[in-house]
ROFIMAR-569748 format. One record per residue (C-alpha): residue in one letter; x, y, z; residue number from 1. Coordinates in pm, whole numbers. Layout:
residues N
[r 'A' [X Y Z] NUM]
...
//
This chain:
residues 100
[r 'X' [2657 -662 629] 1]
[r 'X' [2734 -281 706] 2]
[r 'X' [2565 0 641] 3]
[r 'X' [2709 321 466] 4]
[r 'X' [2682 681 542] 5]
[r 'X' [2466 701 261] 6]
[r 'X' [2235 441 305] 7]
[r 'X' [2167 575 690] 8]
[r 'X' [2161 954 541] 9]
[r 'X' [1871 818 300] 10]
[r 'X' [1655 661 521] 11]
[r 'X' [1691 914 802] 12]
[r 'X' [1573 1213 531] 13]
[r 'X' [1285 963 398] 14]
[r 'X' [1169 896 772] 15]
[r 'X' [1200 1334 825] 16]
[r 'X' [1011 1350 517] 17]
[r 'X' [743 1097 609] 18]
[r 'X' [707 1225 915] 19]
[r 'X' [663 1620 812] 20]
[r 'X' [372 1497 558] 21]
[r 'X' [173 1275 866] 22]
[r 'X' [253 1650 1109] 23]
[r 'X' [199 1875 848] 24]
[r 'X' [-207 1672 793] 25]
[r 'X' [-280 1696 1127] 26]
[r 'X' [-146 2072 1217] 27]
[r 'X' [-341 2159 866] 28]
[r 'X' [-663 1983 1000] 29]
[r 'X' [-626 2126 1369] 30]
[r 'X' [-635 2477 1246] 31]
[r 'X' [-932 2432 957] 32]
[r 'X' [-1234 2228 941] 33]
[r 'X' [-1312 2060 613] 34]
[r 'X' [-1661 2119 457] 35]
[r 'X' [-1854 1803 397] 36]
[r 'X' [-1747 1815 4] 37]
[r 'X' [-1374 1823 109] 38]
[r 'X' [-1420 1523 335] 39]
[r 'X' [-1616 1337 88] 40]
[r 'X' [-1363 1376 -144] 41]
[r 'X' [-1032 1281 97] 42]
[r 'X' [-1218 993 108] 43]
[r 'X' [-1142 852 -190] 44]
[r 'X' [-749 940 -157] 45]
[r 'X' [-666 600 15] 46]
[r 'X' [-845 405 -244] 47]
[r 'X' [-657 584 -498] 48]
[r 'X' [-330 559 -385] 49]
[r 'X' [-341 193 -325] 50]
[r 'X' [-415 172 -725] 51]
[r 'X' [-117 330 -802] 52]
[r 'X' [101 71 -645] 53]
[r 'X' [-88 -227 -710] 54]
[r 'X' [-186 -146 -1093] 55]
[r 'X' [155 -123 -1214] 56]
[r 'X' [257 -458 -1022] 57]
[r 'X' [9 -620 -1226] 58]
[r 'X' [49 -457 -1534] 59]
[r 'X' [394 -582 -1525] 60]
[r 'X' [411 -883 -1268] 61]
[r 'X' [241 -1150 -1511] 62]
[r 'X' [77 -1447 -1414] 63]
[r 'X' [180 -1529 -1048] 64]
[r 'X' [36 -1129 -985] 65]
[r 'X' [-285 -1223 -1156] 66]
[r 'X' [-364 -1523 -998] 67]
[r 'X' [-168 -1352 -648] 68]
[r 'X' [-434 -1061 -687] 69]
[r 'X' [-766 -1293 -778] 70]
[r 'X' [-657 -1540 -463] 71]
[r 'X' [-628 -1223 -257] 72]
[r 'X' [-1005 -1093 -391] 73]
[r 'X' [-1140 -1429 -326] 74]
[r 'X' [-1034 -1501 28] 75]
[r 'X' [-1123 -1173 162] 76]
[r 'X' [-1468 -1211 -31] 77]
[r 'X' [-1515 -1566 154] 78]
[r 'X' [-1299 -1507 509] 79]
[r 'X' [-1377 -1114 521] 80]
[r 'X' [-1046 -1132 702] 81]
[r 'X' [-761 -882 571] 82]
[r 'X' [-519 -1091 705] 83]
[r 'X' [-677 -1381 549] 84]
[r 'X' [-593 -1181 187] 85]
[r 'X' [-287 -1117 243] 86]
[r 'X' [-207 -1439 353] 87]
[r 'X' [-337 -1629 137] 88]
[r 'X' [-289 -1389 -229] 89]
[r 'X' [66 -1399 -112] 90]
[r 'X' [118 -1779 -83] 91]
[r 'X' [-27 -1800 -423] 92]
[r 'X' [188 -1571 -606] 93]
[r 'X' [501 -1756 -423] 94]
[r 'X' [350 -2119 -540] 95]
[r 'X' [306 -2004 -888] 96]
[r 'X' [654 -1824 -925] 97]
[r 'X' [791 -2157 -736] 98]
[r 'X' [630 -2409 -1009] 99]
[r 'X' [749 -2182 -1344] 100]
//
């Protein structure tokens, strides 16, 4: 396996680019202070981006996503371990993908 000029071009501008956005937050937030409305609402930006990666996934991923996601709901609601989510949602979208 090698890796092309390209390829190392690409992920060196997405790790400048990542990087800039996490600097550019905290140089923003070290020079103004947020009223309690703003931080109520940057709250809720977390939340919101995880839904936009894990809606279309199982819009489009089918069964084994369904039953990945409700596994992953389940365990955390019984273990209240994140790991224990992951783990475990993950495992059962493999099994079900494996038994198709």
């Amino acid at each position: 396996m090698s890796l092309s000029l390209a390829t190392l071009g690409a992920i060196l501008a997405m790790m400048a680019a990542t990087y800039a956005c996490r600097a550019g937050g905290y140089l923003l937030f070290t020079r103004i202070r947020p009223t309690p409305f703003l931080r109520s609402v940057l709250a809720y930006i977390p939340g919101g981006i995880f839904m936009s990666y894990v809606t279309p996934a199982l819009v489009h991923g089918g069964l084994p996503s369904w039953i990945g996601a409700a596994t992953t709901i389940a365990a955390m609601a019984i273990t209240r371990s994140l790991v224990a989510g992951i783990f475990l949602g993950t495992a059962a979208t493999w099994a079900v993908w494996l038994l198709r």
